[in-house]
C-alpha positions as CSV (number, residue, x, y, z in Angstrom):
1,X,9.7,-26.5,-5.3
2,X,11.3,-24.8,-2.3
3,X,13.2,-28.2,-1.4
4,X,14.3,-27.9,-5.1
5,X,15.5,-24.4,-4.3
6,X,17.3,-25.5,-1.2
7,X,19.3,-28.1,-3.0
8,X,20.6,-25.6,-5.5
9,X,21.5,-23.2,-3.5
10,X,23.5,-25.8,-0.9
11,X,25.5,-27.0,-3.9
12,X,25.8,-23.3,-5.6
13,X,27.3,-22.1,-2.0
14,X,30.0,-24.9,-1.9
15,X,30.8,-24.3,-5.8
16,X,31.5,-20.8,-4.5
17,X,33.4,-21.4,-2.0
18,X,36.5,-23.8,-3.5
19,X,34.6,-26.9,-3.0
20,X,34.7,-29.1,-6.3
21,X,32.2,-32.1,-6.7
22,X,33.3,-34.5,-9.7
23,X,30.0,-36.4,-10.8
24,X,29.2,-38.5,-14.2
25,X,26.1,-38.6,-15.6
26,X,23.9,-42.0,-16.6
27,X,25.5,-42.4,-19.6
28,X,29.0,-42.4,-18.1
29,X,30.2,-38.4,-19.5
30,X,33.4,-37.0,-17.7
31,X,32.2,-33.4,-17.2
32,X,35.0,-32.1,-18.3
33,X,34.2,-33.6,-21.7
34,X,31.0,-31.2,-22.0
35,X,31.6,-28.1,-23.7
36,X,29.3,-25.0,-22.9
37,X,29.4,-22.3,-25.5
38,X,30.1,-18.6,-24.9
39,X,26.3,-18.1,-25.6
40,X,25.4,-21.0,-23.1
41,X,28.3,-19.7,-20.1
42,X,26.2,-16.3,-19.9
43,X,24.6,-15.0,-17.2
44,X,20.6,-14.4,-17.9
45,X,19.9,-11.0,-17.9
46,X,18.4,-9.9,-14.3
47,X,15.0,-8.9,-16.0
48,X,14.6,-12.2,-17.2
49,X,15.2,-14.0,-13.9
50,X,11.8,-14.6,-12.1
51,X,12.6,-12.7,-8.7
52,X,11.2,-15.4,-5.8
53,X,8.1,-14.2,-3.7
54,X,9.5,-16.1,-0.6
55,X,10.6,-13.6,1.8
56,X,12.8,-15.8,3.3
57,X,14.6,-17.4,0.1
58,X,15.1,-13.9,-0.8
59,X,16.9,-12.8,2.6
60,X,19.2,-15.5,2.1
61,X,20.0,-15.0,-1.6
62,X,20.8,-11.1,-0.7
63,X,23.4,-12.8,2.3
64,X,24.8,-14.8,-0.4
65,X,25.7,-11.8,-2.6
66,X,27.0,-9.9,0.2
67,X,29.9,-12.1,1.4
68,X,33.5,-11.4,0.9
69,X,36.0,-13.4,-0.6
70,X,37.6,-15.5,1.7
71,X,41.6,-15.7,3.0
72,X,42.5,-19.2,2.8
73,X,46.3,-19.3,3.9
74,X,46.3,-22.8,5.6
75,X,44.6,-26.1,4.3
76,X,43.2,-27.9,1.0
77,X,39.4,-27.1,0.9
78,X,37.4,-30.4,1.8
79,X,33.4,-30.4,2.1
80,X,30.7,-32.3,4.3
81,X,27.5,-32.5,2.2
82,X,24.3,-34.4,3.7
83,X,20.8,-34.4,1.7
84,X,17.8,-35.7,3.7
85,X,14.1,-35.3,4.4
86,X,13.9,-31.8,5.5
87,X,17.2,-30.8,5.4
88,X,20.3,-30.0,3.4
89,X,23.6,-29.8,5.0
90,X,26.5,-27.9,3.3
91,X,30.5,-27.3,5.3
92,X,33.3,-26.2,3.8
93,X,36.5,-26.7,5.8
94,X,39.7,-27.3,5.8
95,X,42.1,-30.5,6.0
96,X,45.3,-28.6,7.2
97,X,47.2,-32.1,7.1
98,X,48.0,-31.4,11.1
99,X,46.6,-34.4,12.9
100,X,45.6,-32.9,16.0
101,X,43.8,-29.6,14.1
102,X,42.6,-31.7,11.4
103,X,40.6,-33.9,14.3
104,X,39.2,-31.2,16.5
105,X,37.4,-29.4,13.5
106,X,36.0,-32.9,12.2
107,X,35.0,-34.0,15.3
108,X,33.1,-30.0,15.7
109,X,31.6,-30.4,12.0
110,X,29.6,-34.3,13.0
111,X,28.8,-32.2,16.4
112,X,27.5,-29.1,14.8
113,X,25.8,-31.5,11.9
114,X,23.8,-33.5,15.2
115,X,23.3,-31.0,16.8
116,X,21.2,-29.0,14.2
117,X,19.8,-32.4,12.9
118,X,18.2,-33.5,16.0
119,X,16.0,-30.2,15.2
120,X,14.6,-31.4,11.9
121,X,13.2,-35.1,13.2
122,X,9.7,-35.4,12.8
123,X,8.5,-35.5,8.8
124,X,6.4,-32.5,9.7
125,X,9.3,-30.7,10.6
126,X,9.9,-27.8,8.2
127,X,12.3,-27.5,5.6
128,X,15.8,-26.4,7.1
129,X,19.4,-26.1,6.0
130,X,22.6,-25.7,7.3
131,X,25.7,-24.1,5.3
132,X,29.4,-23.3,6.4
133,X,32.4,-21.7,5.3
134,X,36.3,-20.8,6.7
135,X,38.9,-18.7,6.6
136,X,42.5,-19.5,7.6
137,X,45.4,-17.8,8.6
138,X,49.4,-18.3,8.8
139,X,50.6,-16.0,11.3
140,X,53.7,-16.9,12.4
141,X,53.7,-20.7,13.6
142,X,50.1,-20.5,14.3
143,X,47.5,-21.6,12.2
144,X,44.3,-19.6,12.7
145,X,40.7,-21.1,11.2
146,X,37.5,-19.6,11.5
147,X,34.6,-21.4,10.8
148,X,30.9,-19.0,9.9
149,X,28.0,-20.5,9.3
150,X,24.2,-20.1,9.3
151,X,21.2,-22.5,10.0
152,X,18.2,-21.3,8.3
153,X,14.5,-22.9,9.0
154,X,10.7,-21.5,8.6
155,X,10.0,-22.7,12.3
156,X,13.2,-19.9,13.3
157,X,11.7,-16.2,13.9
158,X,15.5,-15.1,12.7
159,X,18.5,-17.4,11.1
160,X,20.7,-19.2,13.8
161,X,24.0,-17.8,13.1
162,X,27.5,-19.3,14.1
163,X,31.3,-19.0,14.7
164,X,33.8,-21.5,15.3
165,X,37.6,-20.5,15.7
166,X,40.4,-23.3,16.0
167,X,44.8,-21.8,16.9
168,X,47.3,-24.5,16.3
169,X,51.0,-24.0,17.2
170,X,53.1,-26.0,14.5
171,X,56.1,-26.0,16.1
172,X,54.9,-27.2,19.3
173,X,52.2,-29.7,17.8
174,X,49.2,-28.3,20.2
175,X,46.0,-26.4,20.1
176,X,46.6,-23.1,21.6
177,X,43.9,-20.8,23.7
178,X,44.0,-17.2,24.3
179,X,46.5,-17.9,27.5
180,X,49.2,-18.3,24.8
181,X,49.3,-14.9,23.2
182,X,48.1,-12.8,26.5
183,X,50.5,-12.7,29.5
184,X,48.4,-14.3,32.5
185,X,48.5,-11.3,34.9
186,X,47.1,-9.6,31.8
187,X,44.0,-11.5,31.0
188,X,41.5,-9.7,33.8
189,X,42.4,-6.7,31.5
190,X,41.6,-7.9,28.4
191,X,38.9,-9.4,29.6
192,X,37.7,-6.1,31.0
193,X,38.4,-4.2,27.3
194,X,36.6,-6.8,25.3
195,X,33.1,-6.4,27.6
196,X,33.4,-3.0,27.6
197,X,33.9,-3.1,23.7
198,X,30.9,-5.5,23.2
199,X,28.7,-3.2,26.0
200,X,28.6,-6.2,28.1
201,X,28.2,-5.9,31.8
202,X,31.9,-6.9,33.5
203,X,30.1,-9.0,36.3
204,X,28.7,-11.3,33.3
205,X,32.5,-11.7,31.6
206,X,34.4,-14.6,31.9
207,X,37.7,-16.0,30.4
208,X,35.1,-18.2,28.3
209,X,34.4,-14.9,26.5
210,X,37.7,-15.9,24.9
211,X,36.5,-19.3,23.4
212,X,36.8,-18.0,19.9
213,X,39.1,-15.5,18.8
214,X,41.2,-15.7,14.9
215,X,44.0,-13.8,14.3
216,X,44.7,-11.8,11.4
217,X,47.6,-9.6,10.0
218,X,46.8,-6.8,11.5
219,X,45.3,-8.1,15.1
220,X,43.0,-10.6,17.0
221,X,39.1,-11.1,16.0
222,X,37.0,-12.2,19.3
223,X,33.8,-13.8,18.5
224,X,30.9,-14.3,21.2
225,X,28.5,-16.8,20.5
226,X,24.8,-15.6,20.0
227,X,22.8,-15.3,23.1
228,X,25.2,-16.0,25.4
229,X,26.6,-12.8,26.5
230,X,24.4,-10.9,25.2
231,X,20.5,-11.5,23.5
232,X,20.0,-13.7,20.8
233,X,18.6,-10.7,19.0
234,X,22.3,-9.0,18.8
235,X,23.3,-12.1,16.6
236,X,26.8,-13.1,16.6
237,X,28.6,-10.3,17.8
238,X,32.6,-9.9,17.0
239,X,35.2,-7.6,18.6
240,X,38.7,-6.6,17.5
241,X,41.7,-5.5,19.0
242,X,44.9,-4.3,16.9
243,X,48.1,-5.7,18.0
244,X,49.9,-2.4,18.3
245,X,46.6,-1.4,20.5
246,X,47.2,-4.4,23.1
247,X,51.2,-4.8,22.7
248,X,51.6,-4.4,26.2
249,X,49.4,-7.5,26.8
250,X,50.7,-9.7,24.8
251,X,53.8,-12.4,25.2
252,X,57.0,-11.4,24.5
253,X,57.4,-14.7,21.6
254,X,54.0,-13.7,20.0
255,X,54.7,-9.9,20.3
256,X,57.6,-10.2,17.9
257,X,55.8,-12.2,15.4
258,X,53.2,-10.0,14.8
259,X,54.1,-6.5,15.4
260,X,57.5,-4.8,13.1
261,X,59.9,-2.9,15.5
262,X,59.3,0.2,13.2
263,X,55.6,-0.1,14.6
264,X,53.8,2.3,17.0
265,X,52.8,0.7,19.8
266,X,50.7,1.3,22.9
267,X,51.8,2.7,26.0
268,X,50.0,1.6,28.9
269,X,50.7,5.2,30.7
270,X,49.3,7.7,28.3
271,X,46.5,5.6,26.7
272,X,47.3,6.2,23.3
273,X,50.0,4.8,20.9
274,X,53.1,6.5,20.2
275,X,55.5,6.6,17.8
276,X,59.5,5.3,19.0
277,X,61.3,7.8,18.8
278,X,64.2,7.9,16.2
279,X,67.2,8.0,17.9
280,X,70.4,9.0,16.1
281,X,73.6,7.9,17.4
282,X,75.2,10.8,19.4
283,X,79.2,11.2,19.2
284,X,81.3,12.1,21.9
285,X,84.1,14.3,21.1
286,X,86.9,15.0,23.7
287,X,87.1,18.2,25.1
288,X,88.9,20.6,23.7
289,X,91.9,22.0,26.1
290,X,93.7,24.7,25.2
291,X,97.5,24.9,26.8
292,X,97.6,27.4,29.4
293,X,99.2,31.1,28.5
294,X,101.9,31.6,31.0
295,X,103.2,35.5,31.2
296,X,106.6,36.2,32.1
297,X,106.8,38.1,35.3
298,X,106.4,41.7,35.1
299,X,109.9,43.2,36.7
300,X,110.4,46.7,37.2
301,X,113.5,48.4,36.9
302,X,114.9,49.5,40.7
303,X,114.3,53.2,41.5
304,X,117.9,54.7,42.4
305,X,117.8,57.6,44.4
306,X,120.7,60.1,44.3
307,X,122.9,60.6,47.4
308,X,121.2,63.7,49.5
309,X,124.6,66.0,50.1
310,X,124.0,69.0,52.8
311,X,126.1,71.6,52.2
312,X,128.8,72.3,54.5
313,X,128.8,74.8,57.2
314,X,130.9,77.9,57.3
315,X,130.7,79.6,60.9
């Protein structure tokens, strides 16, 4: 019954997630040729539905009911489906028609699908399964995907979770790491933000801490990979940085893609963002000169004295 369970549920996660499987029936019916009626397309009421006892079947379908849409910007959905003794695997991801993307996140999906497989060997082994989903972005020329996925088994004290991020540059044709959207001199102190952001102890951090990171509109998502910065218990622990936050970090190419010159951004001096100031532009009259007053000279009239005339004298 449970491996029953386990199959729906793998092909119910795909349905919701974009993948389509065509299939015919025995008698050679198209699917598309079946009509359901409105009666039929209903959901069963909740009280009807038998709610399963399995503690574990129950954790996952509350996961299920809990996830977000996804942004799919980049890529046709394509699936990887495998059915065998003990195990069901389910990945959705995407074929981005870019050669050199397209083949690093098939060659990751047979690794991943090996990897967890050589788990479930032995016919004893219990019943597992492995399901994936993506997101992608267009930011720019990049092409950002982010694979989540989850590997769930009775033998596991607590669900193996996983992230897998893949950057492409269009124009130039390559996969891109971190180095190409943080200036070089700059990573130590990104480095330094992110483990103090994830409460990791800076003598453990290493540029590896930068193996998965996906970009979004509004800044860059870094992923670390559970247990190996910190415990396994903490799961699959993400940070995020804003662009405006980090603008003096990034590249001068990449800065200009993501961030609008109207934006604040961060100054490296004051530790907090600030807004630019709105400058208007300032005219310059000329000066004003006024022609000089000139007075005519003051002349004063010449002061005539009369002639002094003694009188004469009579002896």
């Amino acid at each position: 019954m449970k491996r029953i369970l386990c199959l729906i549920l793998a092909f119910t996660l795909c349905f919701m997630n974009g993948c389509s499987l065509a299939s015919i029936d025995n008698n050679g019916t198209d699917p598309s040729d079946v009509l359901i009626s409105p009666e039929e397309s209903k959901a069963p009421d909740t009280e009807d539905v038998d709610v399963p006892e399995d503690e574990f079947l129950r954790e996952y379908l509350k996961n299920i009911e809990s996830q977000k849409p996804h942004v799919r910007e980049a890529g046709e959905p394509t699936s990887y489906i495998c059915i065998e003794e003990n195990l069901v695997i389910g990945i959705l991801y995407p074929e981005t028609f870019y050669a050199p993307l397209d083949n690093a996140i098939e060659l990751w999906v047979r690794e991943t699908s090996e990897y967890y497989r050589s788990s479930v060997t032995s016919p004893l082994s219990e019943p597992a399964e492995l399901t994936a989903s993506y997101e992608s972005r267009s930011i720019g020329g990049l092409v950002s995907v982010r694979i989540s996925g989850t590997f769930l088994s009775e033998a596991l004290a607590h669900p193996d979770d996983f992230t897998k991020t893949f950057c492409y540059d269009i124009p130039d044709g390559e996969m891109k790491d971190v180095s190409y959207l943080v200036l070089e001199e700059k990573l130590p102190l990104l480095t330094a933000m992110t483990a103090k952001k994830a409460n990791i102890p800076e003598e453990n951090a290493d540029e590896g801490i930068f193996d998965n990171f996906f970009l979004t509109d509004e800044g860059i998502e870094i992923h670390l990979g559970r247990g190996k910065y910190l415990p396994a218990s903490d799961g699959n622990v993400s940070v995020f940085f804003g662009y405006t936050d980090i603008a003096d970090l990034l590249n001068e190419e990449f800065k200009r893609t993501v961030i609008p010159e109207d934006d604040p951004v961060f100054n490296e001096d004051t530790d907090h963002t600030t807004e630019p100031s709105e400058t208007e532009p300032t005219t310059t009259e000329p000066p004003v000169t006024e022609p000089p007053v000139t007075e005519p000279p003051v002349t004063e009239p010449p002061v005539t004295e009369p002639p002094v005339t003694e009188p004469p004298v009579t002896e």
